[in-house]
BANUMAR-745247 format. One line per 10 residues: number of its first residue (from 1); their letters; for each residue x, y, z of C-alpha. Coordinates in steps of 0.1 Angstrom, whole numbers, plus 5000, padded with zeros to 4 digits. Example, Ala and Ser with C-alpha at 12.3 -4.5 7.8 and 13.67 -1.06 7.14 Angstrom:
<rs>
1> as> 5123:4955:5078 | 5137:4989:5071 $
</rs>
This chain:
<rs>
1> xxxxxxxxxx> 6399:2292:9513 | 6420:2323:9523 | 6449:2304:9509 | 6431:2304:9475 | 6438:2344:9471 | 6474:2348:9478 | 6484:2339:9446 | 6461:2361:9431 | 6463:2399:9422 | 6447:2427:9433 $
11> xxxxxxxxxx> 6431:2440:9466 | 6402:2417:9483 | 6378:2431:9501 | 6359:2415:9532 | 6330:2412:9539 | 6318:2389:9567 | 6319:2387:9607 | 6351:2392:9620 | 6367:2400:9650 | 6401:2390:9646 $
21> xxxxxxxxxx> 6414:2422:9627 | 6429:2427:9594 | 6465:2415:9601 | 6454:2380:9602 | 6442:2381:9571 | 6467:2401:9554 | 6493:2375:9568 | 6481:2350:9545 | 6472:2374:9512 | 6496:2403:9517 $
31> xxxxxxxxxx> 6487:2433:9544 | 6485:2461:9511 | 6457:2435:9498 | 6427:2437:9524 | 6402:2459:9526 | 6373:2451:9554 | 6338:2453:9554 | 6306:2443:9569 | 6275:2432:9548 | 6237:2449:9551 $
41> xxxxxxxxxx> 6223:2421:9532 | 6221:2384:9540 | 6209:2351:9536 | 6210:2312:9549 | 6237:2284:9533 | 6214:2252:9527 | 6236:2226:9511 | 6250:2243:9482 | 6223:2268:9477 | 6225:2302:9492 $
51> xxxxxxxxxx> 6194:2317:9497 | 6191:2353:9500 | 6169:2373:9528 | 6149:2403:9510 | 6161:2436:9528 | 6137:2457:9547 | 6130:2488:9562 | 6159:2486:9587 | 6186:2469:9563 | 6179:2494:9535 $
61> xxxxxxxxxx> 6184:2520:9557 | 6215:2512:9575 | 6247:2518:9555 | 6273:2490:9547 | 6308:2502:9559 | 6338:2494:9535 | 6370:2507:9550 | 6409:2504:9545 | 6422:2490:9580 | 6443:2522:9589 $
71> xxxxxxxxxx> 6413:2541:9585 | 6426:2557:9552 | 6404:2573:9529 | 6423:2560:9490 | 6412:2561:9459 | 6403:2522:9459 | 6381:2528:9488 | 6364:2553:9468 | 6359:2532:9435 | 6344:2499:9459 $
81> xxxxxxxxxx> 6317:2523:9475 | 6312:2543:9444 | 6307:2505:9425 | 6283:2493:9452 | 6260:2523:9450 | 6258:2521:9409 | 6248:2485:9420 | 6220:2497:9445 | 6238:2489:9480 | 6239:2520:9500 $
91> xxxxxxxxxx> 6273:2516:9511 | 6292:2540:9532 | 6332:2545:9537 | 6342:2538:9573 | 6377:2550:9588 | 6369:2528:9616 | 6366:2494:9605 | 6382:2470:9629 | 6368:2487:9656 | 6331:2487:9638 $
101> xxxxxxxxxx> 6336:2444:9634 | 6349:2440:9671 | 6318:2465:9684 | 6296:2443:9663 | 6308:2406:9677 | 6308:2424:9713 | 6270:2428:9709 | 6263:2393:9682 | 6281:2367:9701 | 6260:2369:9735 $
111> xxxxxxxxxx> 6230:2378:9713 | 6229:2349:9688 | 6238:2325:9715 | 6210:2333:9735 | 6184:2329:9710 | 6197:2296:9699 | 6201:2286:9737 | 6162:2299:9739 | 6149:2285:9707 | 6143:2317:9688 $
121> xxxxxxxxxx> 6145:2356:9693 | 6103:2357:9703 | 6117:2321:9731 | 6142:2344:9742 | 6120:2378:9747 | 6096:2354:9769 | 6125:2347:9791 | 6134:2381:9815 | 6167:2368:9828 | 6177:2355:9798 $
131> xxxxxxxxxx> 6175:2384:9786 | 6190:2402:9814 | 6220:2382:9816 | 6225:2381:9779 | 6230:2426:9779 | 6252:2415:9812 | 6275:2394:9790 | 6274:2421:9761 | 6281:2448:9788 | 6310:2431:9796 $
141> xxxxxxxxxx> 6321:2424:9762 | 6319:2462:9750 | 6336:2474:9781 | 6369:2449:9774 | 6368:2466:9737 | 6403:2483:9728 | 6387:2513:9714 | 6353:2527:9719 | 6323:2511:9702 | 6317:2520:9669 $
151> xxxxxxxxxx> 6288:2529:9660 | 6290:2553:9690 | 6255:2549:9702 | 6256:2513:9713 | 6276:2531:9741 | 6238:2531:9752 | 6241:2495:9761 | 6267:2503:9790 | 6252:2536:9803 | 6212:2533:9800 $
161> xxxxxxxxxx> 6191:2514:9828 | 6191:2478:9831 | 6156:2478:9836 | 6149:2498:9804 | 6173:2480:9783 | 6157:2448:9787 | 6126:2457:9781 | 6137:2474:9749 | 6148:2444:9738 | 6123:2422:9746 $
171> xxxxxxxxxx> 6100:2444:9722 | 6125:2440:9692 | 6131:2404:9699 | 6095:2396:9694 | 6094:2421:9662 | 6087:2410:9626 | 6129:2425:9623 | 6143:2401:9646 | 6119:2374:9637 | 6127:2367:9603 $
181> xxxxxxxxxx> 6166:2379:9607 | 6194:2357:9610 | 6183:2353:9645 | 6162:2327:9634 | 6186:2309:9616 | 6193:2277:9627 | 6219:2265:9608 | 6250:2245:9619 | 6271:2273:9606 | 6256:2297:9622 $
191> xxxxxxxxxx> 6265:2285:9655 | 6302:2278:9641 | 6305:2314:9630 | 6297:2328:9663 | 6319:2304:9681 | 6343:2316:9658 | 6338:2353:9669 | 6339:2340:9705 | 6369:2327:9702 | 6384:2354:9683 $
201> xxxxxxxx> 6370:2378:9711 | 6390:2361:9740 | 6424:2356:9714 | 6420:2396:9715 | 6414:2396:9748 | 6443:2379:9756 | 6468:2395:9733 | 6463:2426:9751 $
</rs>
């Protein structure tokens, strides 16, 4: 599907999990041509039918970064953020892109495996060392990050108490949030896209 855009004109913007930076992509479309981004809303692939998951509190509340990958604040950048406001997205500019995407795989890889491995974000918050060794793996993943985590405060997760942590999130994985969030999607693709990310995680890893 990348394949698809290289002949085509203009700049393409991103958005979707991705750890795996934006030279990858820009080797196959042109480097000038990719913009990242990460989405606020969502929704489940079933056959040919995407259904979309109504926002909440949380989602409407947290900002979708759009951001050129040197971190470059251009006039395209502008006109995409400006374009998804007028459309009712609040969207935000973020110099930090790359860094934003690995932060969030560090933290969604260990996470989303878990539940699935548990049967569910409320299976999961029943099991204490699940839980426990699930922040263990996502301690480990933040602290192999090139950069510090972006958003800054998931720092939290490498600094706070073990003890407080998981019980933190036990209370949000049995929550009305995390219940009927992509958590509890049980999709083949879902598991695909965070073995992707995994993947992507260690290629990092290793290249460094």
């Amino acid at each position: 599907m990348l394949a698809s855009l290289a002949d085509l004109d203009g700049a393409v913007l991103f958005l979707h999990n991705w750890a795996a930076g934006a030279r990858a992509l820009g080797a196959v479309i042109g480097h000038e041509r990719v913009l990242l981004g990460f989405p606020a809303a969502g929704g489940t692939m079933e056959g040919d039918v995407v259904r979309y998951r109504a926002a909440n509190v949380l989602t409407r509340r947290v900002g979708m970064p759009i951001g050129e990958p040197d971190g470059r604040a251009t006039p395209r950048l502008e006109r995409i953020v400006t374009a998804f406001r007028a459309a009712g997205f609040n969207a935000r500019a973020e110099p930090r892109m790359e860094a934003r995407l690995r932060t969030h795989a560090a933290v969604t890889v260990p996470l989303g495996l878990a539940v699935r491995a548990a049967g569910g974000p409320v299976a999961l918050a029943d099991d204490r060392d699940a839980v426990r060794g699930m922040l263990h793996l996502v301690r480990r993943n933040l602290a192999a990050l090139p950069a510090r985590p972006v958003p800054r405060g998931l720092d939290a997760l490498r600094t706070l108490p073990e003890g407080l942590l998981v019980a933190v999130v036990r209370r949000f994985l049995r929550s009305p949030t995390a219940v009927h969030s992509g958590l509890s999607n049980t999709a083949p693709a879902e598991r695909a896209e965070l073995e992707r990310l995994a993947e992507q995680m260690r290629a990092g890893a290793r290249g460094r």
